[in-house]
N, C-alpha and C positions, 0 to 999 in steps of 0.2 A: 822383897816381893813374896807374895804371900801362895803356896801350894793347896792344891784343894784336893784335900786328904780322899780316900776310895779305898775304903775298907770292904769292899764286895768281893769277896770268891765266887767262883765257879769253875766248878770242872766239867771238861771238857766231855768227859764220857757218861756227863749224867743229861740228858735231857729232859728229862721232869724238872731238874734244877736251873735247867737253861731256861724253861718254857715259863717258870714262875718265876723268875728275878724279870724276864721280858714284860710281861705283864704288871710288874709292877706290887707284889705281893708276899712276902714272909709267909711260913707257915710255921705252926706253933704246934710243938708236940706233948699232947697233955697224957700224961704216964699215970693213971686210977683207974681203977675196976667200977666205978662208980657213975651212971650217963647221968647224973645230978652236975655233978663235978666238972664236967663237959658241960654241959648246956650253961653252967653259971660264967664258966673261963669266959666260952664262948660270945656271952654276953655281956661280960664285964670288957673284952675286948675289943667289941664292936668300935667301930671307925676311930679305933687308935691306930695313930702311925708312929714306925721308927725310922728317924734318917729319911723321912720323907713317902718311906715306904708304909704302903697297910700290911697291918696286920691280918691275917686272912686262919 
């Protein structure tokens, strides 16, 4: 019989993190001094999903 794996965390004392995995959405932390860099991520990310989830 086959288990269906749930690799989701969440902690309890974060509700930003509670409020975004509800919703349905990852958020992705882009670490450059550059708002080029950001807007391209951003775009190159668009309506990709992981594990079902978006990217946001």
């Amino acid at each position: 019989m086959a288990h269906a794996r749930d690799d989701t965390i969440a902690f309890a004392g974060d509700p930003e993190a509670l409020s975004s995995f509800a919703v349905g959405k990852w958020k992705v932390l882009v670490v450059d001094d550059e708002p080029e860099v950001h807007d391209v991520t951003a775009l190159a990310l668009k309506g990709v999903s992981f594990h079902l989830v978006r990217i946001v």
